[in-house]
mmJSON file of the N, C-alpha and C atoms, coordinates in Angstrom:
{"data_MODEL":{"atom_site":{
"group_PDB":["ATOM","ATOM","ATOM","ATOM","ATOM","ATOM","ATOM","ATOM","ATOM","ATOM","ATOM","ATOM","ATOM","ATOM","ATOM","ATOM","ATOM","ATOM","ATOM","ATOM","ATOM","ATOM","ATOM","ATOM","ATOM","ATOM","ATOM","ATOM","ATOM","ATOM","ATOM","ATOM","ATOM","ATOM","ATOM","ATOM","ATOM","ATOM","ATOM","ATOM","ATOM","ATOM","ATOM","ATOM","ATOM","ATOM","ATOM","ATOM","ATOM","ATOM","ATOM","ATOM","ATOM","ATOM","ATOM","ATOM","ATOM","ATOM","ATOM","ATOM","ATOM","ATOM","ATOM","ATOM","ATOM","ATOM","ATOM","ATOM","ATOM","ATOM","ATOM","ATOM","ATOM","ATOM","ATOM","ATOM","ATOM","ATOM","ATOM","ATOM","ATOM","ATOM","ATOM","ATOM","ATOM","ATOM","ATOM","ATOM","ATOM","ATOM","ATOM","ATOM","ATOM","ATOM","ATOM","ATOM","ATOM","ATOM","ATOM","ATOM","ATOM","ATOM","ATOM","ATOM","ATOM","ATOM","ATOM","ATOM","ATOM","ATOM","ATOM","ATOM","ATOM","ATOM","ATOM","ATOM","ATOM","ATOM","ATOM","ATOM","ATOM","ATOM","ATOM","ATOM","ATOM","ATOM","ATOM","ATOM","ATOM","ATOM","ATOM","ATOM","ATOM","ATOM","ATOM","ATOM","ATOM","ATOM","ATOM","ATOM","ATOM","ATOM","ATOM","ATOM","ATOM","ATOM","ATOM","ATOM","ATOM","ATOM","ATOM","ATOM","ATOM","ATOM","ATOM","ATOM","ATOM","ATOM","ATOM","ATOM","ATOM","ATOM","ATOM","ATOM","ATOM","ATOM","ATOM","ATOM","ATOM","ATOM","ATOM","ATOM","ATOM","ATOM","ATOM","ATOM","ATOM","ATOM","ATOM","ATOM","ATOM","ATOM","ATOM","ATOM","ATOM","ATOM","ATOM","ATOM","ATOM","ATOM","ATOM","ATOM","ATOM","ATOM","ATOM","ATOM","ATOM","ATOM"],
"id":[1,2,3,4,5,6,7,8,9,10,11,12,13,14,15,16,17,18,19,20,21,22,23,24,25,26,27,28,29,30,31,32,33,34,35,36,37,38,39,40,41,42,43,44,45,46,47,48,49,50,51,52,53,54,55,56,57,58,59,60,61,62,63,64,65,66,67,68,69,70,71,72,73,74,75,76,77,78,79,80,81,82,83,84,85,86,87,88,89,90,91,92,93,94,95,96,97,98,99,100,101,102,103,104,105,106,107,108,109,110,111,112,113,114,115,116,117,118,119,120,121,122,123,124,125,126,127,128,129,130,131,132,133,134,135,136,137,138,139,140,141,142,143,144,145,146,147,148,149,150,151,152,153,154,155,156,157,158,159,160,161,162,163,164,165,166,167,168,169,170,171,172,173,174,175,176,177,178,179,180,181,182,183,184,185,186,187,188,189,190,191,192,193,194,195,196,197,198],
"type_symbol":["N","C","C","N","C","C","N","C","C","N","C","C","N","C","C","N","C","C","N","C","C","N","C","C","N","C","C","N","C","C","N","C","C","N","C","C","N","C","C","N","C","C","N","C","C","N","C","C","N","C","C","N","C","C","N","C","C","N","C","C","N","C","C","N","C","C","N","C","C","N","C","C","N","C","C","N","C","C","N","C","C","N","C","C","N","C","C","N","C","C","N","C","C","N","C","C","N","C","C","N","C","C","N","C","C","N","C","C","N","C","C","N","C","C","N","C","C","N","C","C","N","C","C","N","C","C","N","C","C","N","C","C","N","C","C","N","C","C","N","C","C","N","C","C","N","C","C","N","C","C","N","C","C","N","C","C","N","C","C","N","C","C","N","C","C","N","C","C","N","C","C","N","C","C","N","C","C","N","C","C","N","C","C","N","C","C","N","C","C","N","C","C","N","C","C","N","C","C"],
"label_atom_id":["N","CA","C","N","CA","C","N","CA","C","N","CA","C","N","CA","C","N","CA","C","N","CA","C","N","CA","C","N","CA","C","N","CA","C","N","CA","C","N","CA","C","N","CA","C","N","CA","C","N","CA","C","N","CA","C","N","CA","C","N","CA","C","N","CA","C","N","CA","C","N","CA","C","N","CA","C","N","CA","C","N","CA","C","N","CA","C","N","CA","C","N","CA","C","N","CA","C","N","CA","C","N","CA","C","N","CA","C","N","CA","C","N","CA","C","N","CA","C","N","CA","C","N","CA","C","N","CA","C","N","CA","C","N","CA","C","N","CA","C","N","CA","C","N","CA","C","N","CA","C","N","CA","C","N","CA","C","N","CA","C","N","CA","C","N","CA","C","N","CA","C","N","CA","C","N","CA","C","N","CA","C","N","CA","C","N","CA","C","N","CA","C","N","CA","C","N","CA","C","N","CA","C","N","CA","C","N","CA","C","N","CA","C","N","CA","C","N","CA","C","N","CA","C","N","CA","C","N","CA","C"],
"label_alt_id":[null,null,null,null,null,null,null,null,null,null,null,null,null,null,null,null,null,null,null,null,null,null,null,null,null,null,null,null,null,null,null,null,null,null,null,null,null,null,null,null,null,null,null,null,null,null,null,null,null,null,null,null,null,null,null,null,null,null,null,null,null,null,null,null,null,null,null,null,null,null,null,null,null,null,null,null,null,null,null,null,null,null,null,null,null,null,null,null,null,null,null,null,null,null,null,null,null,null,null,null,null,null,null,null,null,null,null,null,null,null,null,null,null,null,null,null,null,null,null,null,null,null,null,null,null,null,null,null,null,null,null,null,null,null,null,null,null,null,null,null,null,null,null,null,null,null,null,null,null,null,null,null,null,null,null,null,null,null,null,null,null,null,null,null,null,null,null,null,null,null,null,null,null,null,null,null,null,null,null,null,null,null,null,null,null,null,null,null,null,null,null,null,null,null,null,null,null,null],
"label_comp_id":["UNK","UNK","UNK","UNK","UNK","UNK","UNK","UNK","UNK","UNK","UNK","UNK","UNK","UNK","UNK","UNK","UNK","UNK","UNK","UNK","UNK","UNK","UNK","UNK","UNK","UNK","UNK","UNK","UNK","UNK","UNK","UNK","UNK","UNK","UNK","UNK","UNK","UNK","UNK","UNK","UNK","UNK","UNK","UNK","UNK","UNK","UNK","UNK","UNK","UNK","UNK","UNK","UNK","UNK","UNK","UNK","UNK","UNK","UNK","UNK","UNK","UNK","UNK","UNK","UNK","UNK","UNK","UNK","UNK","UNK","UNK","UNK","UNK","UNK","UNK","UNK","UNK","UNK","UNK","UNK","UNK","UNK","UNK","UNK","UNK","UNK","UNK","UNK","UNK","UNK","UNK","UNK","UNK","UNK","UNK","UNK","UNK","UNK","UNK","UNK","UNK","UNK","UNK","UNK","UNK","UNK","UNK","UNK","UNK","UNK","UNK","UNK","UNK","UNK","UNK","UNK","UNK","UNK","UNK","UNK","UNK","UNK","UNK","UNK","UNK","UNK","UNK","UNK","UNK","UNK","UNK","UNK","UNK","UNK","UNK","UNK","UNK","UNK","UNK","UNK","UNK","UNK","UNK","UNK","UNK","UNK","UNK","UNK","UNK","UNK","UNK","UNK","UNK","UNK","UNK","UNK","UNK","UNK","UNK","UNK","UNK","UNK","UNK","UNK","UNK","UNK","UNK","UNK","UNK","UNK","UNK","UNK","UNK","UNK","UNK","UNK","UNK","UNK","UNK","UNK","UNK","UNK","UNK","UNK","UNK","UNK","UNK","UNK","UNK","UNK","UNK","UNK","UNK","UNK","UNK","UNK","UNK","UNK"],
"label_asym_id":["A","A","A","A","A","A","A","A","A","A","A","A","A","A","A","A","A","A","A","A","A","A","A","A","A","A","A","A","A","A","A","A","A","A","A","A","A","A","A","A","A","A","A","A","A","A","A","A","A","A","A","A","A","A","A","A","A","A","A","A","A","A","A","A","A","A","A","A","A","A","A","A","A","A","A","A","A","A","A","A","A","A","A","A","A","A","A","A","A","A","A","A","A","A","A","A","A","A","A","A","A","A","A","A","A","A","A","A","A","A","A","A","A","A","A","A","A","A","A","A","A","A","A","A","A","A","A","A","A","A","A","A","A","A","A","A","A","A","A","A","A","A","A","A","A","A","A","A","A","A","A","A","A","A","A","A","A","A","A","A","A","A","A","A","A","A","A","A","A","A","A","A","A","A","A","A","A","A","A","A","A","A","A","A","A","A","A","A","A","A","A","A","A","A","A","A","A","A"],
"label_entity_id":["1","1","1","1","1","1","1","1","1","1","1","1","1","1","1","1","1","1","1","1","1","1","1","1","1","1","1","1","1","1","1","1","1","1","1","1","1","1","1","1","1","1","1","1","1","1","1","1","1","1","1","1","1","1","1","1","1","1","1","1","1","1","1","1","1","1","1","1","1","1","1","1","1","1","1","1","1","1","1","1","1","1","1","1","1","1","1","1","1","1","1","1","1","1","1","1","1","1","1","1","1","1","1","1","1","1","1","1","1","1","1","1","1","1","1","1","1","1","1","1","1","1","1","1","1","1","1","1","1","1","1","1","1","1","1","1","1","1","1","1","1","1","1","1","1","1","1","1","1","1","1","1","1","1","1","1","1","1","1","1","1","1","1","1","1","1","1","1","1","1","1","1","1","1","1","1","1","1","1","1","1","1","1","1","1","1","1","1","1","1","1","1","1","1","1","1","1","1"],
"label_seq_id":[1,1,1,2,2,2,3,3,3,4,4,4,5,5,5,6,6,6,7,7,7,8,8,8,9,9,9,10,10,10,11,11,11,12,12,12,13,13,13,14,14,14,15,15,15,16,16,16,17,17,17,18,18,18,19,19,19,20,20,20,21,21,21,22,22,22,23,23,23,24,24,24,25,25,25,26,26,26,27,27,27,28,28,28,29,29,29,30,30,30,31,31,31,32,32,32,33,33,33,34,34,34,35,35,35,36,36,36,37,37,37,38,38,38,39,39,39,40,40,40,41,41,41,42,42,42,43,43,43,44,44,44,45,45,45,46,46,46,47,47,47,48,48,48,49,49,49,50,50,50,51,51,51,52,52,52,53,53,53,54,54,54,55,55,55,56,56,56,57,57,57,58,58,58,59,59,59,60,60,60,61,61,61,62,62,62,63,63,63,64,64,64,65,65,65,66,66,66],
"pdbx_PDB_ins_code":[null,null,null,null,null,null,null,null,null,null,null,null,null,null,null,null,null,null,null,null,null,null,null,null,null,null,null,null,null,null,null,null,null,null,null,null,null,null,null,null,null,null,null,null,null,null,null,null,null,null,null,null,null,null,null,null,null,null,null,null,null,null,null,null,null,null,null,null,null,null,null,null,null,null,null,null,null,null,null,null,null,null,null,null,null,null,null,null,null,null,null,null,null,null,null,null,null,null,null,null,null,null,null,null,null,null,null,null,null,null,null,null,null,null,null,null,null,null,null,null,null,null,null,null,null,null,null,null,null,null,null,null,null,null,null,null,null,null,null,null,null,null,null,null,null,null,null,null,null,null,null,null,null,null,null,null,null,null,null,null,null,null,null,null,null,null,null,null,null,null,null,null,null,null,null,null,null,null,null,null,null,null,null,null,null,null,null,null,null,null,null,null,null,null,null,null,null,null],
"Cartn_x":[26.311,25.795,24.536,24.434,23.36,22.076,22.533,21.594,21.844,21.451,21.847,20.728,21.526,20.267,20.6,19.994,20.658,20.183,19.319,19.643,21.058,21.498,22.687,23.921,23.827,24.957,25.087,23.881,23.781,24.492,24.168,24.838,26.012,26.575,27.451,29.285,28.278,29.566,28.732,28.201,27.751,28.121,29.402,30.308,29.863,30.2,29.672,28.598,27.753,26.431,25.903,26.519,26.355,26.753,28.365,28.842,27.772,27.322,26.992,25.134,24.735,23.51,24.098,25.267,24.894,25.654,26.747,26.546,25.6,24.232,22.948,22.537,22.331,21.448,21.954,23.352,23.781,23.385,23.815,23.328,21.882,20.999,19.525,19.297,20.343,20.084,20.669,21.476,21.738,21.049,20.247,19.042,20.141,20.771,21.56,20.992,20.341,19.68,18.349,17.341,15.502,15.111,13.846,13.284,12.832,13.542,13.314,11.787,11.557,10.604,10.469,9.736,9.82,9.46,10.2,9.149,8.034,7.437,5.51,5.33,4.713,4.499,2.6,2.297,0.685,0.688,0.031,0.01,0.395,-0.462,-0.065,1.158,2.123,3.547,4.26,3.81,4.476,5.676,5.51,6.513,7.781,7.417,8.117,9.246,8.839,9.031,9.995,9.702,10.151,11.661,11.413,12.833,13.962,12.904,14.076,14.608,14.109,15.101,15.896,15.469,16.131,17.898,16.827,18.58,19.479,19.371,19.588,19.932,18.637,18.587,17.888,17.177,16.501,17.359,16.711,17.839,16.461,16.428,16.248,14.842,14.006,12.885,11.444,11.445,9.926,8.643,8.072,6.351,5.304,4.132,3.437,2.011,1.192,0.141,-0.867,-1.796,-3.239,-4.014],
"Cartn_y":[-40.121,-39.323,-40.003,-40.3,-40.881,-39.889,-38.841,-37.504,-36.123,-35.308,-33.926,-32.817,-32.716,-31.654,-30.015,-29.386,-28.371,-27.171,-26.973,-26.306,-26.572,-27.806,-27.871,-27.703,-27.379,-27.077,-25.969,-24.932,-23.65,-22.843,-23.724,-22.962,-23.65,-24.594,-24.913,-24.497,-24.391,-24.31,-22.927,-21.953,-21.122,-20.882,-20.881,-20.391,-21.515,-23.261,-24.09,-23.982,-23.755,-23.955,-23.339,-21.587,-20.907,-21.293,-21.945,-22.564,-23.516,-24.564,-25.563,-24.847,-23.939,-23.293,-22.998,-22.281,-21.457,-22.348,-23.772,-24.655,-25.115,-25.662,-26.384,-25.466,-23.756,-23.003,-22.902,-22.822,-22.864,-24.013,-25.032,-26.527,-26.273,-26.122,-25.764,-25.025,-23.852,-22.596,-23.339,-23.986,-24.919,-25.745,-26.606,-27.436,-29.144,-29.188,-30.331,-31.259,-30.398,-30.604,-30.331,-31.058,-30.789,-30.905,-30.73,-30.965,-32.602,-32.967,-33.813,-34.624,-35.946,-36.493,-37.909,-37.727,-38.945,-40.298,-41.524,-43.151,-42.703,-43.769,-43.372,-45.21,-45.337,-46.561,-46.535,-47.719,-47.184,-47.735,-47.333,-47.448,-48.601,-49.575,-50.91,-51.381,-50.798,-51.089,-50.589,-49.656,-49.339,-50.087,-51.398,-51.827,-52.227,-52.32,-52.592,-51.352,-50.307,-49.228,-48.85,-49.123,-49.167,-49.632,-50.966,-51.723,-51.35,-50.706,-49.645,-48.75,-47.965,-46.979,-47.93,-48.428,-49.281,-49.988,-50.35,-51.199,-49.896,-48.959,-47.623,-47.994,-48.568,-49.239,-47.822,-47.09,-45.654,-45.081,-44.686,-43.767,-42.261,-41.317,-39.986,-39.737,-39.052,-39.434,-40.405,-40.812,-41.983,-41.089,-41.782,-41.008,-42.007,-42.672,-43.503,-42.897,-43.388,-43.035,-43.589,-42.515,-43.208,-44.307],
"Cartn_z":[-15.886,-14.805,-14.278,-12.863,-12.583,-11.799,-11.713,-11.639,-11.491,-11.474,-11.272,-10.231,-8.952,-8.578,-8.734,-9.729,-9.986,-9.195,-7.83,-6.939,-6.533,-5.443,-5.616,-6.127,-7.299,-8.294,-7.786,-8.516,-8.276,-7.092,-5.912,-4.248,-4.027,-4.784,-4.75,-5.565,-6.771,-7.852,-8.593,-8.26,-9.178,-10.511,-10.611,-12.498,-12.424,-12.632,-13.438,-13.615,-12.874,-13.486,-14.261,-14.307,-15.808,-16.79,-16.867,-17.882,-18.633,-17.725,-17.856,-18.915,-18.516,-18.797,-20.22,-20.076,-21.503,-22.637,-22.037,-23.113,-23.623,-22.817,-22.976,-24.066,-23.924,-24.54,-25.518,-25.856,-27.53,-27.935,-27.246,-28.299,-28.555,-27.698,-28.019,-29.513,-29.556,-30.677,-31.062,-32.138,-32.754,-33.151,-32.497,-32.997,-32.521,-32.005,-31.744,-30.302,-29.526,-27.982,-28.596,-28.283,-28.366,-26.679,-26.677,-25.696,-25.122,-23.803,-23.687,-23.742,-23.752,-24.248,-22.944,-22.212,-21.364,-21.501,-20.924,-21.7,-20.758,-21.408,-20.773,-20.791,-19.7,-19.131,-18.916,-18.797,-18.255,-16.679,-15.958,-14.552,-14.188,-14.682,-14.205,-13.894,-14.954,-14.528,-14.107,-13.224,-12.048,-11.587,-10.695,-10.528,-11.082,-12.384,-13.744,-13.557,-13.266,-13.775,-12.425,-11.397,-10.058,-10.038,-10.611,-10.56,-11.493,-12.363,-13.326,-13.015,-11.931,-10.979,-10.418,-9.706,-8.454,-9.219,-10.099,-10.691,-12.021,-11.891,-12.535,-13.904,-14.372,-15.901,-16.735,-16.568,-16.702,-17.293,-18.236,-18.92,-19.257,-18.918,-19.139,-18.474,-18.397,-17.531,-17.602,-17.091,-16.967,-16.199,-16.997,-16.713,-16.826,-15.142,-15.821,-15.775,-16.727,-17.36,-16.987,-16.604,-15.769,-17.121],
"occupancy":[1.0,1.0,1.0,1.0,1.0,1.0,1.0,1.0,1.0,1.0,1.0,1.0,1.0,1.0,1.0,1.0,1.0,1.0,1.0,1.0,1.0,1.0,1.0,1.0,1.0,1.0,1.0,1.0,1.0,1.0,1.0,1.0,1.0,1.0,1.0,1.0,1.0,1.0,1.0,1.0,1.0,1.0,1.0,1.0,1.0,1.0,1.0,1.0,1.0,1.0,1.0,1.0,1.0,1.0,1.0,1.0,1.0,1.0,1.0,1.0,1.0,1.0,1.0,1.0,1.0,1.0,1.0,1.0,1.0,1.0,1.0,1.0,1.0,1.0,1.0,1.0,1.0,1.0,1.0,1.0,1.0,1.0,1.0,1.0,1.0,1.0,1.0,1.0,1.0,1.0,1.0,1.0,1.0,1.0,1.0,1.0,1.0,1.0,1.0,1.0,1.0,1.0,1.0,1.0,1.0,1.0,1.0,1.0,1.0,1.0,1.0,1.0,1.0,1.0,1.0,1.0,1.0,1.0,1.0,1.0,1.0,1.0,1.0,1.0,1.0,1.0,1.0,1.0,1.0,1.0,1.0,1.0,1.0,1.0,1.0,1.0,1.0,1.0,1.0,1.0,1.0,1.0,1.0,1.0,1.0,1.0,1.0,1.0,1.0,1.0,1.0,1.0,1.0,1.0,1.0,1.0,1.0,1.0,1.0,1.0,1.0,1.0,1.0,1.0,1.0,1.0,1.0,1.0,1.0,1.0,1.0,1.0,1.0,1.0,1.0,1.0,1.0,1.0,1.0,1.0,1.0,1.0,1.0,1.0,1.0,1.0,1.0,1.0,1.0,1.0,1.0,1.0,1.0,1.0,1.0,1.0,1.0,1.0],
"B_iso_or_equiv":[0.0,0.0,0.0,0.0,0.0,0.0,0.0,0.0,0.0,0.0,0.0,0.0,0.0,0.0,0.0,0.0,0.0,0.0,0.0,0.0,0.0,0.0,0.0,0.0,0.0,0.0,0.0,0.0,0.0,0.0,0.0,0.0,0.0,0.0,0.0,0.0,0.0,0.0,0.0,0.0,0.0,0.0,0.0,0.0,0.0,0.0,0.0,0.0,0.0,0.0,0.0,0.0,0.0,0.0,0.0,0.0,0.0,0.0,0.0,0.0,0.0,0.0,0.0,0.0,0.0,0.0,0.0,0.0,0.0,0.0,0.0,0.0,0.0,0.0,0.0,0.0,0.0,0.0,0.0,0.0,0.0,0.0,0.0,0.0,0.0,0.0,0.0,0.0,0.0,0.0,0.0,0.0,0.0,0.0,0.0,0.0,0.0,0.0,0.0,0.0,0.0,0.0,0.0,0.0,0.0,0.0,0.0,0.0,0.0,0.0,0.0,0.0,0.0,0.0,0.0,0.0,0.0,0.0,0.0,0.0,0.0,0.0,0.0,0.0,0.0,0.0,0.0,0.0,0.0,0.0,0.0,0.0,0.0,0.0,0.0,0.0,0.0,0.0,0.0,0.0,0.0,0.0,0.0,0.0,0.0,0.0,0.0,0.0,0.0,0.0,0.0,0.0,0.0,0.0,0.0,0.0,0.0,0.0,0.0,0.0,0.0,0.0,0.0,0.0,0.0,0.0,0.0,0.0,0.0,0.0,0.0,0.0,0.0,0.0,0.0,0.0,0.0,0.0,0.0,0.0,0.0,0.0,0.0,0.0,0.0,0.0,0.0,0.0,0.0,0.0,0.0,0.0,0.0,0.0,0.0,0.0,0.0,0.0],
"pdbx_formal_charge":[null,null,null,null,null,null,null,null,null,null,null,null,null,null,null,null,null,null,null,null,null,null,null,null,null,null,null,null,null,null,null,null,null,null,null,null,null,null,null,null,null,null,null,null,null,null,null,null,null,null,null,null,null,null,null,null,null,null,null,null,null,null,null,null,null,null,null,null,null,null,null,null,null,null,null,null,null,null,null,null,null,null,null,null,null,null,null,null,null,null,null,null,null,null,null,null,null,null,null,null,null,null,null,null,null,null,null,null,null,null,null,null,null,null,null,null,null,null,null,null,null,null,null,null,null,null,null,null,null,null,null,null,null,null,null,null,null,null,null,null,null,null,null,null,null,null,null,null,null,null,null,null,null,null,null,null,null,null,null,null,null,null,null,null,null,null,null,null,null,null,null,null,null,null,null,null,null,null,null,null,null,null,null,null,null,null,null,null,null,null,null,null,null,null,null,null,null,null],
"auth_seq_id":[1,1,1,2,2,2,3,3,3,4,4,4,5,5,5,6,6,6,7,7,7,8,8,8,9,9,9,10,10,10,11,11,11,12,12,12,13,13,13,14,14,14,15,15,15,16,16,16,17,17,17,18,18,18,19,19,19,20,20,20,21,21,21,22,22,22,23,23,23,24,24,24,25,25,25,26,26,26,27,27,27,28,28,28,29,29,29,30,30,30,31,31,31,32,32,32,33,33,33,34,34,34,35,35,35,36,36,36,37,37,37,38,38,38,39,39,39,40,40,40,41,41,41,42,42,42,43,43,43,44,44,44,45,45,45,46,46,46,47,47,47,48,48,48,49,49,49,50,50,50,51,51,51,52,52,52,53,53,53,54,54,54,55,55,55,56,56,56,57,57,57,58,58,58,59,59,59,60,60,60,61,61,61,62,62,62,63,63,63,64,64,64,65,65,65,66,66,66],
"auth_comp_id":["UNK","UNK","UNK","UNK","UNK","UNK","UNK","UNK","UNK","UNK","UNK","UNK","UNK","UNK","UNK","UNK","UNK","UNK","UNK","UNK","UNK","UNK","UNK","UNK","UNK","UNK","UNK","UNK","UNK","UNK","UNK","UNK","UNK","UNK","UNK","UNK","UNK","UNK","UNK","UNK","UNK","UNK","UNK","UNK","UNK","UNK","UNK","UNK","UNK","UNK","UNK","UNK","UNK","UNK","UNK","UNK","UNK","UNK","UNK","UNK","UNK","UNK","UNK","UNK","UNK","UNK","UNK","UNK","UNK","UNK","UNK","UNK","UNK","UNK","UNK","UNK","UNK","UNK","UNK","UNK","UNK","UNK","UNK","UNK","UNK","UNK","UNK","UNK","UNK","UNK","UNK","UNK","UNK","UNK","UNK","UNK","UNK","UNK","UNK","UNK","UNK","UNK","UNK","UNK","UNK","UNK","UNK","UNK","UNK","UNK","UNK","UNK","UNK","UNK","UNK","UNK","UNK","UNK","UNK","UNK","UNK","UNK","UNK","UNK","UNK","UNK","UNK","UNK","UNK","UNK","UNK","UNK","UNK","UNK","UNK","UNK","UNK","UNK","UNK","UNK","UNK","UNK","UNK","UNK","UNK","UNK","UNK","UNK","UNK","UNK","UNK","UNK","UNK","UNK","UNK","UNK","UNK","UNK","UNK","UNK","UNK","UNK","UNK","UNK","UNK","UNK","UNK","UNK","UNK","UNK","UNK","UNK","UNK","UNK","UNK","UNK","UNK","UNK","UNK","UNK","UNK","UNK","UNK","UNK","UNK","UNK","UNK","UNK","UNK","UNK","UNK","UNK","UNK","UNK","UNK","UNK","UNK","UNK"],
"auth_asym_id":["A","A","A","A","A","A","A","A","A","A","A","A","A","A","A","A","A","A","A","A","A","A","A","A","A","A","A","A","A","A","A","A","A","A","A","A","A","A","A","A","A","A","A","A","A","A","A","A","A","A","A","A","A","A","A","A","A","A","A","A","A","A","A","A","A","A","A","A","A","A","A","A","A","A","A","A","A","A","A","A","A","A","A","A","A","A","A","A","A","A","A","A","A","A","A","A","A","A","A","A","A","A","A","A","A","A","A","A","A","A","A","A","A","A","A","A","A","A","A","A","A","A","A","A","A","A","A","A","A","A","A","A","A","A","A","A","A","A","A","A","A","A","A","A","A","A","A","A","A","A","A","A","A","A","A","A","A","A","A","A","A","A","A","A","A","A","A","A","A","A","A","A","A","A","A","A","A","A","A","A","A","A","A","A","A","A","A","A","A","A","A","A","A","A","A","A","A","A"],
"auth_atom_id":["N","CA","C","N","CA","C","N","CA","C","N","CA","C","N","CA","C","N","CA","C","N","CA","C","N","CA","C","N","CA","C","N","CA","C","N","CA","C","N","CA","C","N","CA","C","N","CA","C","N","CA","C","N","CA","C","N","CA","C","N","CA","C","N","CA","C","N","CA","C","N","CA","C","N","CA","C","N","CA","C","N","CA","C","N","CA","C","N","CA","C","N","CA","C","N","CA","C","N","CA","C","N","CA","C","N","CA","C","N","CA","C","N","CA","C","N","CA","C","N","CA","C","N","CA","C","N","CA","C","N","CA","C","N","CA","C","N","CA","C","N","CA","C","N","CA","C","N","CA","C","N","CA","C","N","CA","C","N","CA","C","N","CA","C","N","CA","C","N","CA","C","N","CA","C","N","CA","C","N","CA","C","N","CA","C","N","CA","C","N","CA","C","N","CA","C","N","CA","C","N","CA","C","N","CA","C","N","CA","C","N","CA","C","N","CA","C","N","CA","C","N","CA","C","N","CA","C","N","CA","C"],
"pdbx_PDB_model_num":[1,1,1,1,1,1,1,1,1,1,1,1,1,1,1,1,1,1,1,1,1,1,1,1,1,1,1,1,1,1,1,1,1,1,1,1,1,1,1,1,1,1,1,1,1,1,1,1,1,1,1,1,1,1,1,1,1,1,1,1,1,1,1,1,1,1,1,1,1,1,1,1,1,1,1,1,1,1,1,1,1,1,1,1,1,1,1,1,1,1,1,1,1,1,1,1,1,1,1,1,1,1,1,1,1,1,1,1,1,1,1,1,1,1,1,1,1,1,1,1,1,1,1,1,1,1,1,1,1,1,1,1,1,1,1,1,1,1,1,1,1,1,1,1,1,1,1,1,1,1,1,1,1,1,1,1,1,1,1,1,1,1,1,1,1,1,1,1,1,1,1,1,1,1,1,1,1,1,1,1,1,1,1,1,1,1,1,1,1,1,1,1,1,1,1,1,1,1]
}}}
């Protein structure tokens, strides 16, 4: 999956997106899903970090750091 906008889902496919909610929330109660955790970059590499969208090498969310 290369993204998800889940307003969109929502006005789009409403039942999936409950589905899709209350699979997430069992795996959660389960302990199998945690809270995501973003890479952390420091500012400077920004561009670094740029081309990692660009070439959709990114995998889960990026965050850079003053």
């Amino acid at each position: 999956m290369i993204g998800l906008n889940i307003g969109t889902l929502i006005q789009a496919a409403p039942q999936i997106f409950g589905e899709v909610m209350g699979e997430m929330s069992a795996l959660l109660a389960a302990g199998v899903l945690g809270p995501g955790r973003p890479t952390t970059y420091e500012l400077a590499e920004g561009p670094k970090v740029l081309a990692e969208l660009e070439a959709r090498a990114a995998v889960g969310k990026l965050a850079l750091l003053p």
